[in-house]
N, C-alpha and C positions, 0 to 999 in steps of 0.2 A: 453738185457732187458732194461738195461739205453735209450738206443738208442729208444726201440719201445715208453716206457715213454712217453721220449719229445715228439715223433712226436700225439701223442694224447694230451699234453697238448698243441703242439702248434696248432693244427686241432680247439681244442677248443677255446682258443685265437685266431686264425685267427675267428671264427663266429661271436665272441664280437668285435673285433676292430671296424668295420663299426658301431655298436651302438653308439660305446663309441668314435668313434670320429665325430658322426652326432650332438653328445649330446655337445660336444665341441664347436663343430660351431654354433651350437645355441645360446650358452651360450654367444657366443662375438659376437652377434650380425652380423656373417657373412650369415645367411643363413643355409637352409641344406646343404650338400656336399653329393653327388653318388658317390660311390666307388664300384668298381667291384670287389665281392672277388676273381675273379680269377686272376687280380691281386696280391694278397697277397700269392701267391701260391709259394713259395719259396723253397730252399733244407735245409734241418733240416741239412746237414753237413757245409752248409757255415755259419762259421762264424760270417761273416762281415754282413749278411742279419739278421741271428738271433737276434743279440747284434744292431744293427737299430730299429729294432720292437721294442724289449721289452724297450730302451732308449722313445722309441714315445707315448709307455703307462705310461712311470714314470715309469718302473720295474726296477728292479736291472737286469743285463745282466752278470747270469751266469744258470750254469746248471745244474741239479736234485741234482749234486752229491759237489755241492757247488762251483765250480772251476767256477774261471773268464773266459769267453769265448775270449774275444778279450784285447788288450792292453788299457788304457786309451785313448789312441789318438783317438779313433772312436767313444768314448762315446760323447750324447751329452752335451756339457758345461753347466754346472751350476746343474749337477745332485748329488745331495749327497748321496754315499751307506747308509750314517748311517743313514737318516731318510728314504731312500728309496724313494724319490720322485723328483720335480724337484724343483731348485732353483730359485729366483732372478724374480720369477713371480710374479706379482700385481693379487690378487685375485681381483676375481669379486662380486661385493653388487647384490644380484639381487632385493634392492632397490633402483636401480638409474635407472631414467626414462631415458627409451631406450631398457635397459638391461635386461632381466630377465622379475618378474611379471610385475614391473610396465612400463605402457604403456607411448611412448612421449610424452610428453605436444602441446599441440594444439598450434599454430602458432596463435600468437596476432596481427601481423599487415600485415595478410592479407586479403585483402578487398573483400566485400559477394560481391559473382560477380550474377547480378539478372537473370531471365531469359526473353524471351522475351514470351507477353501474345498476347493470339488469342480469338478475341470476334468477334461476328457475324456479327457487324456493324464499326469493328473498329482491328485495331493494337496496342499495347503497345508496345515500345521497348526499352530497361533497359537503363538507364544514364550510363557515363560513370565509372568503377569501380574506378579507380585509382583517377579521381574527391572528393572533399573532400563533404561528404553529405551534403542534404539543410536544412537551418535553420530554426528551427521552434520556437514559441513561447511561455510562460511558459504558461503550462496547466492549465484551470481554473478547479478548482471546479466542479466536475460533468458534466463534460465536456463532448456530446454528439453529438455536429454538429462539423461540419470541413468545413474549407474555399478553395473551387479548384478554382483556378486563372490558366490560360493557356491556355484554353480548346480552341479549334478550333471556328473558326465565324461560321460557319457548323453543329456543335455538336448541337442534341437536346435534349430534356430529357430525349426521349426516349432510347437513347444513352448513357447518363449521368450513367440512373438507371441499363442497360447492365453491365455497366461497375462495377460499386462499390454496385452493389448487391452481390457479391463477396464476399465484407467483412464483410456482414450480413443485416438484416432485416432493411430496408431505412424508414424510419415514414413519411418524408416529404422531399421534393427538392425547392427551391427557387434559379432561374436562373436570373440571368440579363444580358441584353444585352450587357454589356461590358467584356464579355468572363470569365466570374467568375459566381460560382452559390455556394450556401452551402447544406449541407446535414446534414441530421439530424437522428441520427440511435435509433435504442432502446433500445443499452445494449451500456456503458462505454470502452468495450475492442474493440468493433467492430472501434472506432476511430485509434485505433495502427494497425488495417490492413490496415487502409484509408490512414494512414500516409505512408506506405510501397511503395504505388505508386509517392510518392512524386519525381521528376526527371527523369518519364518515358513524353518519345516523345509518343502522343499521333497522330496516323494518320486514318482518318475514309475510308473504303474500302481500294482501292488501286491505291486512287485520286495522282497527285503528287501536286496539285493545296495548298496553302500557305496558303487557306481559310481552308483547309481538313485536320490541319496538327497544334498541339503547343505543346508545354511545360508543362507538366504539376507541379503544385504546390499545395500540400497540408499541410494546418499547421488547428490548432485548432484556434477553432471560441469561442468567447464569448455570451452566448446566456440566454435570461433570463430566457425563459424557463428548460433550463438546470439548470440554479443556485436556480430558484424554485423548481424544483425539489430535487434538493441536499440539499436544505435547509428543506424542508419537509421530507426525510429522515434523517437529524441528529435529527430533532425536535423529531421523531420515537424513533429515538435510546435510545436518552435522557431518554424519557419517558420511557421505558422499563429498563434502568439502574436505574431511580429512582423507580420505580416500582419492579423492582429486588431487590434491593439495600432495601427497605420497609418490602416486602418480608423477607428478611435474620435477619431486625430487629425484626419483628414481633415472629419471630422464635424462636429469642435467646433472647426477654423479657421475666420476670420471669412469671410466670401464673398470673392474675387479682383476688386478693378474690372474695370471691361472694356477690351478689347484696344485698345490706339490703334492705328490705320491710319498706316502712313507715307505720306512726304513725296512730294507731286507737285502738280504747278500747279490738275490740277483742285480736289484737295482743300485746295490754299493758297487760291485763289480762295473754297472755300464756306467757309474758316476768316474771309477775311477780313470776311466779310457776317456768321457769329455773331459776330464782334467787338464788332460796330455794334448788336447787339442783347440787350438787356437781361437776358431770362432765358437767354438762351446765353452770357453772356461767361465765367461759372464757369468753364463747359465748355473754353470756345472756348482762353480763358486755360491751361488743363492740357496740352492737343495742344499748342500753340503751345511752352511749357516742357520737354515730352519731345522735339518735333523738333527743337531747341536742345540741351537733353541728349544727343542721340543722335548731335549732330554730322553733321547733314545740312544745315548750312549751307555755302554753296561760292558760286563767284565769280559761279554763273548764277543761285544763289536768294538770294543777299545783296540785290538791292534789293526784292523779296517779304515777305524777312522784315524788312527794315527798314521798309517801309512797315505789315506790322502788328504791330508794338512798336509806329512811333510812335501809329498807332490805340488801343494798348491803353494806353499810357502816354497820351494825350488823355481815356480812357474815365475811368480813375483818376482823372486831376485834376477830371473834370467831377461823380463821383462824393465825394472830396475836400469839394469846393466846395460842394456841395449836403448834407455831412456836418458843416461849419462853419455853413452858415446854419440849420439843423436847429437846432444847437445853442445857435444864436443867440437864435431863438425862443423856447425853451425857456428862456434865459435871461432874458428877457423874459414869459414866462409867468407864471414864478416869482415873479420881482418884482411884478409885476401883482398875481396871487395872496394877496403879503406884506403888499402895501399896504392893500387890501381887507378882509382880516383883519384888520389892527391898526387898520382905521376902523372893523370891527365889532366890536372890542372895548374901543374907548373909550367909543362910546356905549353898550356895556350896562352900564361903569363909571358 
């Protein structure tokens, strides 16, 4: 019975081992490894083959019935029974680039090797990689032409526009006879594709002729039309920040009162009726103060606005008066109140 045991738990450990040591070699970075289980096909009575296996999974090497199979001499070194596994091994991070999840890091100095371009009038063939790239000069401002210097005695515009229509939509070309033309594109990025050809050998057909055949050079060009342009864009922006910017004030200003109406008899007459009246004197009292303000007092509205001053100066005193007896009361209250108190706390003394 022992005996059948083993051989089904080692039937079942032989299926797992090829996992689990595929799982292994991944882990360090070796690769898969193919193993043929029938390789592993060994006799459950040897020994020396059982107590190999289960050392190469990290198992303790004995069997069902607890007893050591083989001597220590066969075991592999640095195995510990009492934690059961193997020693003196550096585990693995599997965040260390290479290892596990994270992937190598990309190689910093090695150099974009270009490829070579086929156009219908013409060959591009890449500089050389290992060459250090060509210089160019600091970018201006809204920078939208480019300077090509190299270009063959040969080369015409029509070849020109072949060529670096490529790196987008061309506005204008202005060639000169001395092997240099500029171009002028219509969008900003379309220049960092222009620049990309910068140190391709340019040869038109498949002339070998020295007329048919340059260098080419590309760097940014200073152009005023570009810089007017760029300038009329910040001018834009600007305007739309302060305009934004107004915007966000106007927002968080407090609300405006409202508008007073100016001065005339009818609306001095309905001033002088809220005067007389309790929940409009606020009111009434602010127009009366601004048409005062505003200096629309004159020799024909002087006895108008005297008559409500004195109105409003009667409303105060009668408001006054009724704010002294208020307080009267209340002083009277108090006392009252004090009184009462210290007679209820004598007799619960």
């Amino acid at each position: 019975t022992s005996l059948s045991l083993e051989c089904v738990w080692f039937s079942q450990l032989s299926n797992k081992l090829p996992q689990c040591v595929s799982f292994l070699a991944a882990a360090d970075g070796l690769g898969s490894i193919a193993i043929d289980t029938t390789q592993l096909n060994m006799s459950v009575t040897d020994p020396t083959a059982w107590a190999t296996a289960m050392n190469n999974l990290g198992m303790v090497p004995v069997g069902l019935a607890g007893q050591q199979l083989v001597t220590d001499s066969i075991c592999v070194p640095g195995f510990d029974p009492s934690l059961s596994m193997m020693t003196g091994i550096t585990p693995i991070n599997p965040m260390i680039p290479g290892m596990g999840l994270v992937p190598p890091p990309p190689p910093t100095d090695v150099p974009v090797v270009k490829e070579i371009i086929h156009c219908k009038s013409c060959t591009l063939f890449p500089p050389n990689p290992n060459l250090p790239p060509p210089s160019t000069r600091e970018r201006p401002p809204g920078c939208k032409t480019v300077f090509v210097g190299g270009l063959p005695e040969n080369a015409t515009e029509e070849i020109i526009q072949e060529v670096f229509e490529q790196c987008g939509d061309i506005t204008a070309i202005r060639k000169s006879k001395k092997n240099f033309c500029h171009i002028r594109f219509a969008e900003e990025f379309m220049v960092d594709k222009a620049i990309y050809l910068s140190g391709y050998r340019m040869r038109l057909g498949s002339s070998t002729d020295k007329k048919d055949s340059g260098r080419l050079h590309v760097d940014f060009a200073q152009a005023r039309d570009d810089f007017y342009e760029w300038e009329c864009k910040q001018r834009m922006l600007a305007r739309e920040e302060r305009h934004r910017r107004k915007m966000e004030e106007d927002r968080l200003r407090p609300p405006s009162p409202p508008a007073i109406m100016h001065y005339s008899e009818h609306e001095a007459a309905l001033l002088a009726e809220k005067l007389k009246d309790d929940s409009k004197f606020s009111e009434a009292i602010t127009v009366l103060l601004t048409w005062i303000e505003r200096g629309e007092v004159n020799r024909r509205s002087a006895n108008q606005f005297y008559s409500m001053v004195q109105s409003a100066n009667s409303h105060v005193r009668r408001l006054m008066n009724e704010k002294a007896a208020h307080e009267q009361e209340m002083e009277q209250a108090k006392e009252s109140f004090k009184n009462a108190l210290t007679g209820i706390l004598t007799q619960c003394k």
